[in-house]
C-alpha positions in Angstrom: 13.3 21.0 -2.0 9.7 21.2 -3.0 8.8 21.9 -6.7 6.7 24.6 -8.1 3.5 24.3 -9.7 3.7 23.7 -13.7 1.9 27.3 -15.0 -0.2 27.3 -17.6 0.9 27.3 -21.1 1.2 30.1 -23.4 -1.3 29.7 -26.4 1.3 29.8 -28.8 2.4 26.5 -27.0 -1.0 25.5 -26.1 -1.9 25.6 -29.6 1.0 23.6 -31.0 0.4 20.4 -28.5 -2.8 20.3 -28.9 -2.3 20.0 -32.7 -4.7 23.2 -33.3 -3.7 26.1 -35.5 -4.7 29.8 -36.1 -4.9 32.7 -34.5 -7.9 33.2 -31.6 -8.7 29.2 -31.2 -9.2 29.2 -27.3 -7.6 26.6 -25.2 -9.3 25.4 -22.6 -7.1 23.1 -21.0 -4.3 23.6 -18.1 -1.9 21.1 -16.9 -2.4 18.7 -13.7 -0.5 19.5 -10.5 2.9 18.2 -10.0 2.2 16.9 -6.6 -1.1 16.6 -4.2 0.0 18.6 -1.4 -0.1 15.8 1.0 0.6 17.2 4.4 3.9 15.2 4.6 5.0 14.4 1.2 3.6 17.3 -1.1 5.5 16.4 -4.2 3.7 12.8 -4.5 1.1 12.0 -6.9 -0.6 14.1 -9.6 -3.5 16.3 -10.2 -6.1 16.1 -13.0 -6.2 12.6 -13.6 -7.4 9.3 -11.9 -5.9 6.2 -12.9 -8.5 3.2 -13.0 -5.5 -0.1 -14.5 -1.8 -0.4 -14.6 -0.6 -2.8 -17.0 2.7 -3.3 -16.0 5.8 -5.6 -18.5 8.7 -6.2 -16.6 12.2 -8.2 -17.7 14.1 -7.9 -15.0 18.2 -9.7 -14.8 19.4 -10.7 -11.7 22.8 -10.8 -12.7 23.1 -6.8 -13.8 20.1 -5.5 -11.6 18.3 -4.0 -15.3 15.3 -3.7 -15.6 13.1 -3.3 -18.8 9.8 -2.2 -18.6 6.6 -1.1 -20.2 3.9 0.8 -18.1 0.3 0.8 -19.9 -2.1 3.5 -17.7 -5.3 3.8 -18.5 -6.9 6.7 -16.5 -9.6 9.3 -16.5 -9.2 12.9 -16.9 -10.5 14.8 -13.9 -10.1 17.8 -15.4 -9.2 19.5 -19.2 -5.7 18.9 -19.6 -2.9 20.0 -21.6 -0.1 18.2 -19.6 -0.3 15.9 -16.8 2.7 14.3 -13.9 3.9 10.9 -13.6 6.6 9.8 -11.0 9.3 7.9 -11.5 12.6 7.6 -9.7 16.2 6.9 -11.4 14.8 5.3 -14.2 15.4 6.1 -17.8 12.3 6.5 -20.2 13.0 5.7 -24.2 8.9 6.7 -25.2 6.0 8.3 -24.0 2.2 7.7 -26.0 -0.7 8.7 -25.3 -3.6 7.4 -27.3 -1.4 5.8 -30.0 -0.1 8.9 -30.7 3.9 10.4 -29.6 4.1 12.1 -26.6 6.4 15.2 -25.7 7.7 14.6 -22.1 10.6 16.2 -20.2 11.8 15.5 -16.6 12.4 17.2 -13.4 14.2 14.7 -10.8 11.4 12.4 -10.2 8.6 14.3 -12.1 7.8 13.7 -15.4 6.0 16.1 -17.2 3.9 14.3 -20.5 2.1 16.7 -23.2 0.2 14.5 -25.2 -0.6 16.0 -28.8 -4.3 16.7 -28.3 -5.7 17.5 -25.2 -7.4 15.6 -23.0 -11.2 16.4 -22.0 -11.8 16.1 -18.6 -14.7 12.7 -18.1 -12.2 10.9 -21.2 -10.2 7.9 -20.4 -6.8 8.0 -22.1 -4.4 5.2 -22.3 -0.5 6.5 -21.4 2.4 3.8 -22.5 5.9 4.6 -20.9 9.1 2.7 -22.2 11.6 2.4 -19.7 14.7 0.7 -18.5 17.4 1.1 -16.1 18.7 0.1 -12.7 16.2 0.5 -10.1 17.4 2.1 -6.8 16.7 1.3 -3.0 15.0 4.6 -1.9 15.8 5.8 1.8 13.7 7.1 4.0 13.7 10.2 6.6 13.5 7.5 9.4 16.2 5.8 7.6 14.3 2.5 6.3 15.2 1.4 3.0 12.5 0.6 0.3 12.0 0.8 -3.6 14.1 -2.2 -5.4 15.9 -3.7 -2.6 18.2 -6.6 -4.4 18.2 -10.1 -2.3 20.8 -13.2 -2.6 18.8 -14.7 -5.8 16.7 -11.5 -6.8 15.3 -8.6 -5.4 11.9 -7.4 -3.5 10.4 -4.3 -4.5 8.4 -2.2 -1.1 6.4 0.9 -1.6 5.9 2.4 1.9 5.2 5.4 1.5 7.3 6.3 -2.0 8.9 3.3 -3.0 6.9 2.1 -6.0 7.9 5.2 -8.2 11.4 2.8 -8.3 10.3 0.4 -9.9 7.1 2.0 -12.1 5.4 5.3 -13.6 2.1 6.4 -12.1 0.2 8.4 -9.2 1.8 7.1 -6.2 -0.3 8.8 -3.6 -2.3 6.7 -1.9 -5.3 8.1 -2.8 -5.5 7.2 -6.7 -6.5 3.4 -6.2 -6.3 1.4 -9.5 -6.5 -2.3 -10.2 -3.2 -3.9 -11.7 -1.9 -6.4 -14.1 1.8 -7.3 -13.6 3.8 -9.7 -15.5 7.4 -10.1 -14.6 9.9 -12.3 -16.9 12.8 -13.5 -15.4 15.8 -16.4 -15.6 14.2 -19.7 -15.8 14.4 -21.7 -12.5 13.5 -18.1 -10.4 9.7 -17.3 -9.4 8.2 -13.9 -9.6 5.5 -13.2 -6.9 3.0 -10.6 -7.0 -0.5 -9.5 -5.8 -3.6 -10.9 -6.0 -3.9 -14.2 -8.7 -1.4 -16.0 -10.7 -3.2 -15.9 -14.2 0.0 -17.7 -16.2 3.7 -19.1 -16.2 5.2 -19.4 -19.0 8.7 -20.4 -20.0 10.5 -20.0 -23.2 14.3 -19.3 -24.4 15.1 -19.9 -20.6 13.1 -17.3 -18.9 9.7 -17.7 -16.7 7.2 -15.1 -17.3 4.3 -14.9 -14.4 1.2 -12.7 -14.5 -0.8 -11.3 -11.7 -4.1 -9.9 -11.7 -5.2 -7.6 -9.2 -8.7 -7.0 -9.9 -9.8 -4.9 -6.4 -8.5 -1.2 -5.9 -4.8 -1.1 -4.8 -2.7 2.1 -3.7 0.6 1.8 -5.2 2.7 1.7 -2.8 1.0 -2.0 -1.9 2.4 -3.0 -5.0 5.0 -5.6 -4.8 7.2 -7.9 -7.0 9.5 -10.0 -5.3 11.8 -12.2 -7.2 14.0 -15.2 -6.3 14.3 -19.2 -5.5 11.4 -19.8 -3.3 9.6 -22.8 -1.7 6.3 -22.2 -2.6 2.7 -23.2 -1.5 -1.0 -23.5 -2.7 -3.9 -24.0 -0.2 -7.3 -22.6 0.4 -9.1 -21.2 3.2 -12.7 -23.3 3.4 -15.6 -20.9 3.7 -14.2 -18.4 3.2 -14.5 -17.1 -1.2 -12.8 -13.3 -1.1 -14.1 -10.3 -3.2 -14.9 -12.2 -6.6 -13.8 -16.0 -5.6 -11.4 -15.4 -9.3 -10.2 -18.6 -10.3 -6.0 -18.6 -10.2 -3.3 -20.8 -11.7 -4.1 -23.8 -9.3 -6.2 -21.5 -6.9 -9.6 -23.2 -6.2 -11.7 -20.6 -7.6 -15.2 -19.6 -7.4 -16.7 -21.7 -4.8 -14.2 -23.5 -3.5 -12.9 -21.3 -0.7 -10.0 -18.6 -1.1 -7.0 -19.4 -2.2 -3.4 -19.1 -0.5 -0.1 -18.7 -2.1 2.8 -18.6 -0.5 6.6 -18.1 -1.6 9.5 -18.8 1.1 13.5 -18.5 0.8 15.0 -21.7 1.1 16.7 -20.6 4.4 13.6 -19.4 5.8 11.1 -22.6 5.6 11.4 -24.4 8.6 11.1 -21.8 10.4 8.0 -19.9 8.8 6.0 -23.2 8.6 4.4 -23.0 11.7 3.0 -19.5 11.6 2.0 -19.7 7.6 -0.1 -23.1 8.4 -2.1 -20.4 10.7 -3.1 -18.0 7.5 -6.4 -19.8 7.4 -7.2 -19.3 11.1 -6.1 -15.9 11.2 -8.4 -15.0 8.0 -11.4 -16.7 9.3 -10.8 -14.9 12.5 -10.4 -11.6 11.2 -13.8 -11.9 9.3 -15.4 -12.7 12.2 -14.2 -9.4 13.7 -13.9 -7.4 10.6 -15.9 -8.2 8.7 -15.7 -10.4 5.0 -12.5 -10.8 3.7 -11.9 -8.0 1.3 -9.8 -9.6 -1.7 -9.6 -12.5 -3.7 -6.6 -14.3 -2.8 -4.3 -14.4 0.6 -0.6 -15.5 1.3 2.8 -14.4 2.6 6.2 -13.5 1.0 9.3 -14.4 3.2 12.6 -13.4 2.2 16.1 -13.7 3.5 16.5 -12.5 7.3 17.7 -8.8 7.0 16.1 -8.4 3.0 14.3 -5.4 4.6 14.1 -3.9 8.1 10.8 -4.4 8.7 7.6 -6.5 7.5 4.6 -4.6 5.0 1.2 -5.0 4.4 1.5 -5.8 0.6 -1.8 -6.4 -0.4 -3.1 -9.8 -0.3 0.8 -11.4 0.0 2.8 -9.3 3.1 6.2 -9.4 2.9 8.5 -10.7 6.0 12.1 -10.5 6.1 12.3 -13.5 7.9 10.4 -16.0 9.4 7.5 -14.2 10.7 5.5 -15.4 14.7 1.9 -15.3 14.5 1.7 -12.0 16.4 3.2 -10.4 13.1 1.5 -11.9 10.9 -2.0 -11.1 12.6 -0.4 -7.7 12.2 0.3 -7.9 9.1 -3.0 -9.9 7.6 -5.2 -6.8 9.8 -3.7 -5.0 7.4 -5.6 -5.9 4.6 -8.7 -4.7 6.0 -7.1 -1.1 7.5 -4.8 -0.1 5.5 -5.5 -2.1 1.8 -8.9 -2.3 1.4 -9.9 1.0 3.3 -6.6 3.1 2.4 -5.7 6.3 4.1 -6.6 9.6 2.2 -3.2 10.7 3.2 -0.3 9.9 5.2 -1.2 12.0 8.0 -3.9 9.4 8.5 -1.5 6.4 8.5 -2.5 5.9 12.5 -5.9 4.3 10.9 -3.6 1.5 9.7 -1.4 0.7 12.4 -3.4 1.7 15.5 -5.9 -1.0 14.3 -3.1 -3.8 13.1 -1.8 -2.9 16.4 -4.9 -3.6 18.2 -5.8 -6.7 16.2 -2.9 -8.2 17.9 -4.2 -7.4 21.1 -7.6 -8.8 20.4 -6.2 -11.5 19.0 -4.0 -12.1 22.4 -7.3 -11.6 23.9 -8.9 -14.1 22.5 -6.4 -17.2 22.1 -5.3 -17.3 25.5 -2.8 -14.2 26.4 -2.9 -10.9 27.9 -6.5 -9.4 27.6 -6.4 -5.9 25.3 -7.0 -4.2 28.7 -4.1 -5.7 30.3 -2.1 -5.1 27.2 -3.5 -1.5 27.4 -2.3 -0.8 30.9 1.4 -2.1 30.1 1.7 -0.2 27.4 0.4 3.1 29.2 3.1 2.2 31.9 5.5 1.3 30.0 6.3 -2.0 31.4 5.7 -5.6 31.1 6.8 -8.2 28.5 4.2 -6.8 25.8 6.8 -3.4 25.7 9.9 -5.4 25.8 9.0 -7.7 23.1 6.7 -5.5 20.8 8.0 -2.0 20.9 11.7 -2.5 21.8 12.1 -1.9 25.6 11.2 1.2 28.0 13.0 4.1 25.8 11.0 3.2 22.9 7.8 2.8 25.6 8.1 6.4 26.7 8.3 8.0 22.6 4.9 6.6 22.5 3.6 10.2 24.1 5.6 11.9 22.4 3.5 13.0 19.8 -0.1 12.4 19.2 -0.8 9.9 16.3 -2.9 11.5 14.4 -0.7 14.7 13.7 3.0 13.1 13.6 6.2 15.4 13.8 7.1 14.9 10.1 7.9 11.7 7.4 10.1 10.9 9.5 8.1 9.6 12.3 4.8 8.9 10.3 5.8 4.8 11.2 7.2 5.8 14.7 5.5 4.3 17.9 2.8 7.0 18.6 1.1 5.5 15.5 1.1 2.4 16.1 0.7 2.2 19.8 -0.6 5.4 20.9 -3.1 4.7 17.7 -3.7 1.2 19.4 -5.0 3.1 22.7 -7.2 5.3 20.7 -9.0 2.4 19.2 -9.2 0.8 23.0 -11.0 4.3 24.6 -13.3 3.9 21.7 -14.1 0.2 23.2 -14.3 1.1 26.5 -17.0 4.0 25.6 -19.0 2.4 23.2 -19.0 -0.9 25.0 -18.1 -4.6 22.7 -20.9 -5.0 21.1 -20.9 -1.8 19.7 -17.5 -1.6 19.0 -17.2 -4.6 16.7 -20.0 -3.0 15.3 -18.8 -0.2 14.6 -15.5 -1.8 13.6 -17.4 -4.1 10.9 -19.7 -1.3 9.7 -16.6 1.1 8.8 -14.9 -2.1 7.0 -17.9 -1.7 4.8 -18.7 1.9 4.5 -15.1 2.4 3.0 -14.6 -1.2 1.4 -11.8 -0.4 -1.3 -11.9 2.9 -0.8 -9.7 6.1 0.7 -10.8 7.8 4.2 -9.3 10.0 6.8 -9.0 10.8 10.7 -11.7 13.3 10.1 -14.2 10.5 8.2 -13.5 7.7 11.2 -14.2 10.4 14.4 -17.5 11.5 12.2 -18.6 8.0 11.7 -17.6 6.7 15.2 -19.5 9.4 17.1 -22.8 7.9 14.4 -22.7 5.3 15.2 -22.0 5.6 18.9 -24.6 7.8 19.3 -22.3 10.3 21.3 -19.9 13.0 21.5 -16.3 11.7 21.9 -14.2 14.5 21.7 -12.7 13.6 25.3 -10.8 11.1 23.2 -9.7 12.8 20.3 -9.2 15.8 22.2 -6.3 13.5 24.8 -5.8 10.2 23.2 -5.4 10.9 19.4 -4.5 14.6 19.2 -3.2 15.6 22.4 0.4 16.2 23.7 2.6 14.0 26.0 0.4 11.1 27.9 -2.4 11.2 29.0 -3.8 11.6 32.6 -4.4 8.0 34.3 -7.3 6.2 32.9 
C-alpha cells in the first residue's frame, strides 16, 4: 500500500527538535516527502534533500549472511527541513547523527523518518551517519526477478534494479539523486570484494581483506554493486582511451596511460568468459566512436556462478553476468554505460531510453562486424521471425508482446523490463535513423551523450532534443512507434 505524506509538525514538536524554546519562535521548516511520486514506484526516494557522497563501511560474514554497516551521507538541503526520509529495507539501525549531533528517527516498513536536533536550512550540506546491521534480504520484483543481497556459493552479489540497493544501504534510491560513492567492504581473508569504479586499497589484517572503491562520477543507486566471493581476477588497460578523470587505481595505469580494466570471474565461469572479456577493449573503443568519449574512469565485468541472478545489469563501470556472458551481451551491457549510467533516466517510466539504445547498440554493432544489418534486424523483429527473435527475445510468443504496449508508457513495474522496452524501444531509435539519415543520427546520438553527460533526462527531454537537432517535427514516430498501441502499420 502506498504511504501518506509525513504532515507538518506541530510547534510544540517543531520547537523541541529544533532545540528552540519559548513561546511565539516561528518554525520555518517542514519535513521532506516520504517518496517522489515516481509514476511507477511513488514510495521511492525522498524529498527536500540531494545527496552529493555516500561513504559506505561494510563487514560482511559469509558464513551467517550479517552484515555490519556504517552509511556516512553528505547531502544538501533543498529545502528548510525539520525531518527528512531515508530507505532502507529489513535492516536494523543501532544510531542515527546528523552533524555530530543524536538524531531521533523512527521507522515505517522501509521508510525511515530522521529529525535531526536543529533544523536544516535549505542551501546547507549536512552530513547523516546511520549504524546498521542485520541480514540483508533478496528483494522480489512484480515481474518476479530477484535483486537486493542475493547470497552466491562463496559470497553474495548485491543488484539494485530498480529498488534493490535500499538492501544493502540507507539513502535516496530514486534514480534521480546521483551522488559519487566510497565503498569499502571487509571480508574473510582469501575472498575479494568488487565494486565500482577504482580499487583505492586492500588491506589485510586479523584475517579479513578490506577493499575500497572510489566512484568519483555521479552514480544512481541502484548501479551500486558489491559483489563478494573467490574470483579469478584481471587488470588491463584499454590504449587511447583515459575515461572521465584517467584516476590512478590499485595497479590501474592511471592518468595517461589509457583506462583501466578490472575484471573478477568465478572459478567455474573462466574459460568460458575469456573470450568475450578479451573484447572489453574493442567494444569500449567502439562505443566511443559511436557514442561518444567514454564517460567514466575505469571499465570491467563481474561474472558470477551460472543462475546467481536471472539476468545480466548495467552496474556502472563493472556489469554483472550470471554466467559467462557472448559478446552480444556484453555490447549490451557496456552501451549501458553511456544510456542508462552516465545519462540516467529521470524516472522509471523513462527506462525505454536505456534499453531501446543497449538494444540497438547490439544491432549496430551486428551491423558493423559482419552480421545482420540493423535494418535487417529491424524487419525480423517487426515480423517476428528469424534467428535474431529466437535467440534474443525468446521465440515468437515473446516476439508478438513486443506490441503490446508502447515503451515509453509501460503497463505497470511489472513490465517496466518487459520486451516493449527493449525492443519496441530499439525500433524507435531505428525510425529516428531512417528520418534523420546516418550522419545525423550519430550526431545526434553523440551530441545527447554530451548534453546529459552524468546527468538525469526523460522521454520528454530526448523527443525535444531529437526534433533540434533534426531540424523537424517527428511526432509520426512518437505518435506510433513509442506511444502508440499494438504494432505498427507496415513500414
Amino acid at each position: 500500500m502506498r504511504r501518506s505524506l509525513l504532515v507538518p509538525l506541530g510547534l510544540t514538536a517543531a520547537l523541541a527538535l529544533s532545540g528552540c524554546s519559548g513561546v511565539g519562535v516561528g518554525v520555518q521548516g517542514t519535513p521532506g516527502s516520504a517518496g517522489l511520486r515516481d509514476p511507477y514506484f511513488p514510495d521511492l526516494g525522498n524529498g527536500g534533500y540531494d545527496v552529493r557522497h555516500y561513504d559506505l563501511g561494510l563487514d560482511y560474514d559469509p558464513d551467517s549472511g550479517r552484515l555490519d554497516g556504517t552509511a556516512v551521507i553528505t547531502a544538501r538541503a533543498t529545502q528548510d527541513l525539520s525531518a527528512f526520509n531515508l530507505d532502507l529495507h529489513g535492516l536494523d539501525i543501532a544510531s542515527v547523527t546528523v552533524e555530530d549531533d543524536p538524531a531521533r528517527f523512527n521507522r515505517q516498513r522501509d521508510e525511515v523518518t530522521v529529525r535531526p536536533r536543529d533544523e536544516l536550512r535549505s542551501g546547507e550540506t549536512f552530513r547523516t551517519v546511520v549504524r546498521y546491521s542485520g541480514e540483508p534480504r533478496t528483494i522480489t520484483d512484480a515481474d518476479g526477478a530477484e535483486e537486493g543481497w542475493l547470497r552466491t556459493g562463496t559470497g553474495a552479489v548485491a543488484l539494485g534494479q530498480p529498488a534493490g540497493s535500499k538492501a544493502w544501504f540507507p539513502g535516496n534510491h530514486h534514480p534521480s539523486d546521483k551522488a559519487a560513492y566510497d565503498i569499502e567492504v571487509t571480508v574473510p581473508k582469501g575472498l575479494q570484494a568488487y565494486s565500482n569504479g577504482e580499487l583505492r586499497s586492500a588491506r589485510t589484517h586479523g584475517g579479513r581483506t578490506s577493499f575500497v572503491w572510489r566512484s568519483g562520477e555521479p552514480m544512481a543507486s541502484y548501479l551500486a554493486t558489491v559483489a563478494i566471493g573467490a574470483y579469478e581476477t584481471g587488470t588491463s588497460v584499454v590504449e587511447g582511451v583515459e575515461g572521465v578523470d584517467g584516476v590512478e587505481g590499485v595497479g590501474g595505469a592511471g592518468r595517461g596511460g589509457g583506462l583501466p580494466v578490472r575484471t573478477a570471474v568465478v572459478a567455474a565461469q573462466a574459460e568460458a568468459s575469456a573470450g568475450a572479456l578479451a573484447r572489453i577493449p574493442d567494444v569500449v573503443k567502439w562505443g566511443e566512436r559511436t557514442f561518444g568519449p567514454y564517460p567514466f574512469s575505469s571499465v570491467g565485468a563481474i561474472v558470477e556462478e551460472a543462475g546467481a541472478s536471472g539476468y545480466a545489469l548495467e552496474t556502472q563501470t563493472r556489469p554483472v553476468f550470471p554466467g559467462a556472458p557472448g559478446v552480444q551481451l556484453l555490447v549490451h551491457e557496456l552501451a549501458h554505460q553511456w544510456f542508462g549510467d552516465s545519462v540516467t533516466p529521470k524516472s522509471w517510466q523513462d527506462m525505454w531510453l536505456n534499453e531501446g539504445f543497449a538494444t540497438y547498440a547490439e544491432w549496430l554493432w551486428s551491423e558493423e562486424h559482419g552480421g545482420r544489418t540493423a535494418q535487417q534486424t529491424f524487419e525480423q523483429v517487426y515480423a517476428g521471425e528469424g534467428p535474431y527473435v529466437d535467440h534474443a527475445i525468446g521465440g515468437p510468443a515473446a516476439a508478438a508482446a513486443i506490441w503490446d504496449e508502447p515503451p515509453a508508457r509501460p503497463r505497470g513495474p511489472e513490465t517496466i523490463s518487459a520486451s516493449p522496452v527493449y525492443y519496441r524501444g530499439a525500433t524507435v531509435i531505428h525510425k529516428i535513423r531512417q528520418a534523420v539519415g546516418d550522419d545525423r543520427f550519430r550526431s545526434i546520438v553523440r551530441g545527447w551523450t554530451k548534453t546529459h553527460r552524468h546527468g538525469n533526462a526523460s522521454t520528454a527531454d530526448f523527443t525535444a532534443y531529437v526534433e533540434r537537432q533534426a531540424g523537424k517535427d517527428l511526432d509520426a514516430i512518437w505518435d506510433v512507434w513509442l506511444y502508440g498501441e499494438g504494432r505498427p502499420p507496415k513500414p
